[in-house]
C-alpha positions as CSV (number, residue, x, y, z in Angstrom):
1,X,-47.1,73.0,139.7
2,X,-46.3,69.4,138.4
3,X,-48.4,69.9,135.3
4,X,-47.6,73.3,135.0
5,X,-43.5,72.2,134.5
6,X,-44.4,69.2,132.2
7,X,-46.5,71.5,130.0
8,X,-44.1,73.7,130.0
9,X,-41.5,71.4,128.7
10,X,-43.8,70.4,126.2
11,X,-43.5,73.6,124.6
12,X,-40.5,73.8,124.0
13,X,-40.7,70.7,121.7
14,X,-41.6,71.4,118.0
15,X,-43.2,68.1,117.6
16,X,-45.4,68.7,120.4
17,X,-46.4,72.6,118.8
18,X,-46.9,70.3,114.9
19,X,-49.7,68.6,117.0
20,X,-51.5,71.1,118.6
21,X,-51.8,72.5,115.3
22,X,-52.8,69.7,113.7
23,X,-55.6,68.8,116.6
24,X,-56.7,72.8,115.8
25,X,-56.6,72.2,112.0
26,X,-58.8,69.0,112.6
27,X,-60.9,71.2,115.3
28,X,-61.6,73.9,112.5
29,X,-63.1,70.9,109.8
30,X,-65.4,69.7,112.6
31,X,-66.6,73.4,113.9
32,X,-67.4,73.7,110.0
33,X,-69.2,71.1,109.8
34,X,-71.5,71.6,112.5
35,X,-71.8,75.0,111.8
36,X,-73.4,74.3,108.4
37,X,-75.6,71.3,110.2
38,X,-77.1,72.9,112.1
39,X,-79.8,76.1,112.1
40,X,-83.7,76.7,111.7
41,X,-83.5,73.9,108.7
42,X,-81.3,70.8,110.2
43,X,-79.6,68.7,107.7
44,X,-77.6,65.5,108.2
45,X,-74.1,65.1,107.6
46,X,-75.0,62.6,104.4
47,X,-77.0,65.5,103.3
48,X,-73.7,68.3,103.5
49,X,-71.6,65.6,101.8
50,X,-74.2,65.5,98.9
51,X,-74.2,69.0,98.7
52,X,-71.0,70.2,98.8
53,X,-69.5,67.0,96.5
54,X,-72.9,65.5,94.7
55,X,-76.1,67.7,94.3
56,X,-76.2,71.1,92.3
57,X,-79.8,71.9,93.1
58,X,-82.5,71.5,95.6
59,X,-83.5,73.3,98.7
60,X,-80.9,71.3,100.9
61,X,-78.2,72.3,98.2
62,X,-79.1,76.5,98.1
63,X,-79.6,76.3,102.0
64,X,-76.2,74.8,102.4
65,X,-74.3,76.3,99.7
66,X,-75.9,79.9,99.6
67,X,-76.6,80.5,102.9
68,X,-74.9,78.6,105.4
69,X,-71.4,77.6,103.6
70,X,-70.5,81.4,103.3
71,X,-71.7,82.4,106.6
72,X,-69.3,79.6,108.2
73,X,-66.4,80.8,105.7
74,X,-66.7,84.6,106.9
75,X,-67.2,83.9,110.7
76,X,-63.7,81.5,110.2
77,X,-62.1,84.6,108.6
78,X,-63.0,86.9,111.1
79,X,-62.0,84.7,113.7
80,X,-58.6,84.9,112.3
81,X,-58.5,88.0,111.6
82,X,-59.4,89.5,115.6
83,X,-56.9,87.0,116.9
84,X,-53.9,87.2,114.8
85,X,-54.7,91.2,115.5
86,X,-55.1,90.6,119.0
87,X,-51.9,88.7,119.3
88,X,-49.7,91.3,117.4
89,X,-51.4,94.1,119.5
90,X,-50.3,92.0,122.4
91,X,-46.7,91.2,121.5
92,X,-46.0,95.0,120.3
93,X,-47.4,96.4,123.2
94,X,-46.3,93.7,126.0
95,X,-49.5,93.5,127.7
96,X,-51.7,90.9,128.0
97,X,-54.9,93.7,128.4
98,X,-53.6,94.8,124.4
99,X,-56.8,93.9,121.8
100,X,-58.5,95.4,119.0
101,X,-61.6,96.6,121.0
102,X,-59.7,97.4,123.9
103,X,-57.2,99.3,122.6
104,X,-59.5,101.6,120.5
105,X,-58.6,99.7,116.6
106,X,-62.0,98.6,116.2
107,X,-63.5,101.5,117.6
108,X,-61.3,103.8,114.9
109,X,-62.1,101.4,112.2
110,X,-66.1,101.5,113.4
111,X,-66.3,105.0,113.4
112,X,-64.6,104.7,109.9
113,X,-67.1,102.3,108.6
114,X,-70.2,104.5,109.9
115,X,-69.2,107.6,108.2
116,X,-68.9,105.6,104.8
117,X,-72.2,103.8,105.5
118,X,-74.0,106.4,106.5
119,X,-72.9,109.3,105.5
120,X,-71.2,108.7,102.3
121,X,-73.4,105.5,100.8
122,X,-72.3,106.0,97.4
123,X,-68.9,105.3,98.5
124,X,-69.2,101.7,99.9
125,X,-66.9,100.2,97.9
126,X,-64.2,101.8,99.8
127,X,-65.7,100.3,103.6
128,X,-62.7,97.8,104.1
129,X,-60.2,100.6,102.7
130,X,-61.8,103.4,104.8
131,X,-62.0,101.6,107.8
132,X,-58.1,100.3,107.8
133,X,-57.0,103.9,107.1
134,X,-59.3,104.5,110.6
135,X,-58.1,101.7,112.7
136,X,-54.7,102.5,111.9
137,X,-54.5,105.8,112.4
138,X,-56.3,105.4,115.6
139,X,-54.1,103.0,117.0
140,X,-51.1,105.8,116.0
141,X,-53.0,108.0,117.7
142,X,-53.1,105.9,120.8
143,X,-49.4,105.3,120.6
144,X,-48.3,108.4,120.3
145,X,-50.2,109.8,123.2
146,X,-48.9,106.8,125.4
147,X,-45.1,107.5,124.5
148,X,-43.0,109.4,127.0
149,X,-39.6,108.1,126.8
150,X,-40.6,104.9,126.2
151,X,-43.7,103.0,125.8
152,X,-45.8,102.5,129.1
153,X,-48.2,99.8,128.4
154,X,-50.9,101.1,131.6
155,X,-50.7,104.3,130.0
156,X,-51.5,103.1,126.6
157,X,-54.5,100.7,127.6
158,X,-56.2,104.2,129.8
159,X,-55.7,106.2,126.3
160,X,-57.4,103.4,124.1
161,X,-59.9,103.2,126.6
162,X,-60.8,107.1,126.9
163,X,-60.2,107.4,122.6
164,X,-62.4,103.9,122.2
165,X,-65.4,105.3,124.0
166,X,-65.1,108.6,123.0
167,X,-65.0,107.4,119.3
168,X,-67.7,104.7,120.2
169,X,-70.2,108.2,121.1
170,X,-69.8,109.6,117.8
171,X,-70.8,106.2,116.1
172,X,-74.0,106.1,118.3
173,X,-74.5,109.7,117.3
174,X,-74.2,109.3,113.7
175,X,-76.3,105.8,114.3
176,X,-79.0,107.7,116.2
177,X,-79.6,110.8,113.7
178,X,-79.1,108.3,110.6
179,X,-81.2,105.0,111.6
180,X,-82.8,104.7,108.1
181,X,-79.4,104.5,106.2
182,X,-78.0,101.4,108.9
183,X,-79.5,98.2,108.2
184,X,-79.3,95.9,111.3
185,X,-77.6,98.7,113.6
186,X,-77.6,97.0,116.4
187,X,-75.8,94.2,114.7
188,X,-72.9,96.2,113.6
189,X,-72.2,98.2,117.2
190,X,-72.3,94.3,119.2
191,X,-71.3,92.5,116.1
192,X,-73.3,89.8,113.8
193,X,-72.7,87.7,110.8
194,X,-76.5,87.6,109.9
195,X,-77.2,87.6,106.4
196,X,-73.5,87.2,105.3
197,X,-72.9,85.7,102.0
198,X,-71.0,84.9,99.4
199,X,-69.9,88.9,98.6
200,X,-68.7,89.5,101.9
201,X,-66.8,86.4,102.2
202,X,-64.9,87.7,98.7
203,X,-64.5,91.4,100.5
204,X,-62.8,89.9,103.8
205,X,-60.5,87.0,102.5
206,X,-57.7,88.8,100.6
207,X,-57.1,91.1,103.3
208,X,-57.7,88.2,106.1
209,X,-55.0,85.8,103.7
210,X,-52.3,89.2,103.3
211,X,-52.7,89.8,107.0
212,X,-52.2,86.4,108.2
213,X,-49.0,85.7,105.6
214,X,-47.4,89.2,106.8
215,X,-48.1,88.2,110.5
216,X,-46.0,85.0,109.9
217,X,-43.2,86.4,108.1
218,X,-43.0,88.8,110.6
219,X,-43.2,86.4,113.9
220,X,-39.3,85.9,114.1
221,X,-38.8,89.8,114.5
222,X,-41.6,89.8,117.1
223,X,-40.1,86.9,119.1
224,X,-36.9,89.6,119.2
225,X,-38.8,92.2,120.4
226,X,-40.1,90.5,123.0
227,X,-36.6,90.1,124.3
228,X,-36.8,93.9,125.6
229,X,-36.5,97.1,123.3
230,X,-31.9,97.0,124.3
231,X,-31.2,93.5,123.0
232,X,-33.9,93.7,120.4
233,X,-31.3,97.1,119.4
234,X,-28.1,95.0,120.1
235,X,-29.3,92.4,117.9
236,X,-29.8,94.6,114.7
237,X,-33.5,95.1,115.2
238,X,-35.2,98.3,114.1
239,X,-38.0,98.7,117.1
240,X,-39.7,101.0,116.4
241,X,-40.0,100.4,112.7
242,X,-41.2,96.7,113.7
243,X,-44.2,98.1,115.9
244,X,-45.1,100.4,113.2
245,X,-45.2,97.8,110.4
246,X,-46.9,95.1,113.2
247,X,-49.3,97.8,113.6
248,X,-50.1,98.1,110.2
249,X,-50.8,94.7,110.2
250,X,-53.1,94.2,113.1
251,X,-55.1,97.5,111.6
252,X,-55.9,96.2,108.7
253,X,-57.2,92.3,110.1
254,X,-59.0,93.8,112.6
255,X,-60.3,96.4,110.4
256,X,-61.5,94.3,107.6
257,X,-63.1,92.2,110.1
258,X,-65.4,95.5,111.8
259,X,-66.1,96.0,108.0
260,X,-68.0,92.9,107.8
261,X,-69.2,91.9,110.9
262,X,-69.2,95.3,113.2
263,X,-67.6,96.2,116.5
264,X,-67.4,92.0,117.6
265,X,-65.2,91.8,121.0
266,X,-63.4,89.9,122.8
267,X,-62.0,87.2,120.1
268,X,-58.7,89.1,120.3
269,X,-58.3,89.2,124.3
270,X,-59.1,85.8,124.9
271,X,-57.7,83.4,121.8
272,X,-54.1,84.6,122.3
273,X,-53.9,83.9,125.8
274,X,-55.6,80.1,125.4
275,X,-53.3,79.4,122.9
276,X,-50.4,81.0,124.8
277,X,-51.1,78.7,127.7
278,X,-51.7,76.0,125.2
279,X,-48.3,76.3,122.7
280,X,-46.3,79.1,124.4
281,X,-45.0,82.3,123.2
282,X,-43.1,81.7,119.9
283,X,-45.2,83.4,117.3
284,X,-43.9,81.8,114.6
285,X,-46.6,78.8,116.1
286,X,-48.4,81.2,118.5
287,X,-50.1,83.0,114.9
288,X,-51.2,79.9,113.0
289,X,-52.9,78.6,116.5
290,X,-54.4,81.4,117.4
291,X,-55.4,81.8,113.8
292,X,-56.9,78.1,114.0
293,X,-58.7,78.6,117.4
294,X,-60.4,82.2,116.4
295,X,-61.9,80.8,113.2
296,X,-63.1,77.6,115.4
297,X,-64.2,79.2,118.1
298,X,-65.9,81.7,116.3
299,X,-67.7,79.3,113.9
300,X,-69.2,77.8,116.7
301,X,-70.2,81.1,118.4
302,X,-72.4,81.8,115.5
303,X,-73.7,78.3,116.2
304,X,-75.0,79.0,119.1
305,X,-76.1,82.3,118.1
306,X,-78.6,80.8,115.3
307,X,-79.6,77.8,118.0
308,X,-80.2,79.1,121.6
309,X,-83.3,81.2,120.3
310,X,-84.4,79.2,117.5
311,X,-86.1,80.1,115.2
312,X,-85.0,83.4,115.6
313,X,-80.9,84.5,116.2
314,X,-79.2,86.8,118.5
315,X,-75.8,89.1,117.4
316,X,-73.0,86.9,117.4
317,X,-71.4,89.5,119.6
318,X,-73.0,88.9,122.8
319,X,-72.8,84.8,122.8
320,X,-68.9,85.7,122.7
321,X,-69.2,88.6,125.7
322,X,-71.1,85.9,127.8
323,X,-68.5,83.3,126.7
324,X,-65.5,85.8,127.2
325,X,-65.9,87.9,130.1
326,X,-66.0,85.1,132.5
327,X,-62.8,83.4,130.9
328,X,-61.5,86.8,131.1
329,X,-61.9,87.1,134.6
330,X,-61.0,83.5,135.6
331,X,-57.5,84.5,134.0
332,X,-57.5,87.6,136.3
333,X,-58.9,85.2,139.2
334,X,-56.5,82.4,138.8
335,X,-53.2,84.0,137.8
336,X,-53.2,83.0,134.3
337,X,-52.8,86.5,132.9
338,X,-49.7,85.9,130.9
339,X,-47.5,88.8,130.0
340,X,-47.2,88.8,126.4
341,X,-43.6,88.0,125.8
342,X,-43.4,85.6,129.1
């Protein structure tokens, strides 16, 4: 209880929040690093130095700079993206259960992405586009079936769930009648940054930068809301035009990121809550950190994924399910299941 109270106090110090981001800012560069050190073709860190400041050719050089440099960038951005969307899902909704796959965004913004892949291939330049226009209007979906005077957080998570899986049927069906227009299939319904590269790391950025910018500007209204939907009113808030536009928001990260990468779970559910036990609950810091932590945490993921079968590599997705669900249930377990505005 003792730490508990002295962590506690710690967060309500800004200097102490500064340097929790600047030990996450210093934890990214490292996860980076070893990220691009380490795969089928090991390289030492004199060798990355050369490449990325010195050498301009070579097979150390193209491994580095074609293969391994943009895979690191895009798993970093989608790390941010799922937990900044995981965050604001979390805050809007005031439940800590609130997350892109849980909720049903990813699964809106999957089924999305499968129609334009499979169905419409000549259309692919739209794949970030269509799948924030399905995201979000699943996640309206979702929100209007859950309001009855009010918002009721239980009866929002039991409608993403029955809309996520019953979205999550009609990709397998489309994936099932269509195998030979899906490359790596299974990779996009668990999740995988195999084969990323340079072009997808131009296709997730802008919308991962505009997300996380919006997110930030919009932290201060989100701490008011927090405060309960009456004094959130009293205080000249518009609620319900703030969840619409934080909505917005956490459609279009998590939707750029199931453009790229697939269906990945779990970033959202579990970064938020770390960093919430970490720096608190003001968003203003609770967004950078979490931002910080996802694209860490998921850099390192895909580390593992490339190492634990080596030569060969495993879907990103399921190193973060075997990595999640127990720190999932050992917030459930020990009583650490914060409530989003608490």
């Amino acid at each position: 209880m003792t730490n508990e109270n002295t962590l506690s106090q710690l967060q309500k110090k800004t200097h102490f929040k500064i340097m929790v981001l600047l030990i996450l800012f210093a934890l990214v560069i490292v996860s980076f690093l070893i990220s691009i050190r380490f795969g089928a073709h090991r390289v030492s860190v004199n060798q990355i130095f050369r490449a990325l400041l010195i050498d301009r050719e070579g097979l150390t050089y193209n491994i580095i700079w074609k293969i391994r440099v943009p895979r690191s960038l895009v798993a970093a951005m989608v790390g941010v993206c799922l937990a900044i969307s995981g965050g604001i899902l979390q805050g809007v909704m005031r439940n800590p259960l609130a997350s892109p796959n849980i909720i049903g965004v990813s699964s809106g913004a999957g089924l999305a992405a499968a129609i334009t892949l499979v169905l419409l291939p000549n259309y692919s330049f739209l794949l970030t586009p269509m799948a924030f226009v399905g995201a979000f209007l699943t996640t309206i979906f979702i929100y209007t079936l859950s309001w009855k005077d009010g918002i009721n957080p239980l009866r929002m998570i039991l409608s993403g769930i029955a809309i996520s899986s019953f979205m999550s049927a009609i990709v397998n069906t489309i994936l099932i009648f269509h195998p030979d227009r899906v490359h790596n299939t299974l990779g996009f319904t668990i999740g995988s940054l195999s084969a990323k590269t340079w072009v997808h790391y131009r296709m997730l950025w802008p919308y991962a930068l505009v997300g996380f910018f919006l997110a930030i500007i919009m932290s201060k209204r989100l701490n008011i809301l927090m405060l309960g939907d009456e004094i959130a009113s009293s205080l000249g808030l518009h609620v319900e035009r703030t969840r619409v536009v934080m909505i917005v928001i956490s459609s279009l990260l998590a939707a750029s990121s199931v453009s790229v990468v697939g269906m990945l779970g779990f970033v959202g559910l579990i970064v938020p809550h770390m960093m919430r036990i970490i720096i608190g609950s003001d968003y203003r810091f609770l967004f950078p950190a979490s931002a910080l932590f996802g694209a860490s945490l998921m850099m390192v993921c895909d580390t593992i994924a490339r190492m634990v079968m080596e030569p060969m590599e495993i879907p990103v997705g399921i190193i973060m399910a075997l990595l999640g669900a127990p720190f999932f249930l050992y917030l459930l377990r020990g009583g650490k299941m914060y409530r989003a505005g608490n």
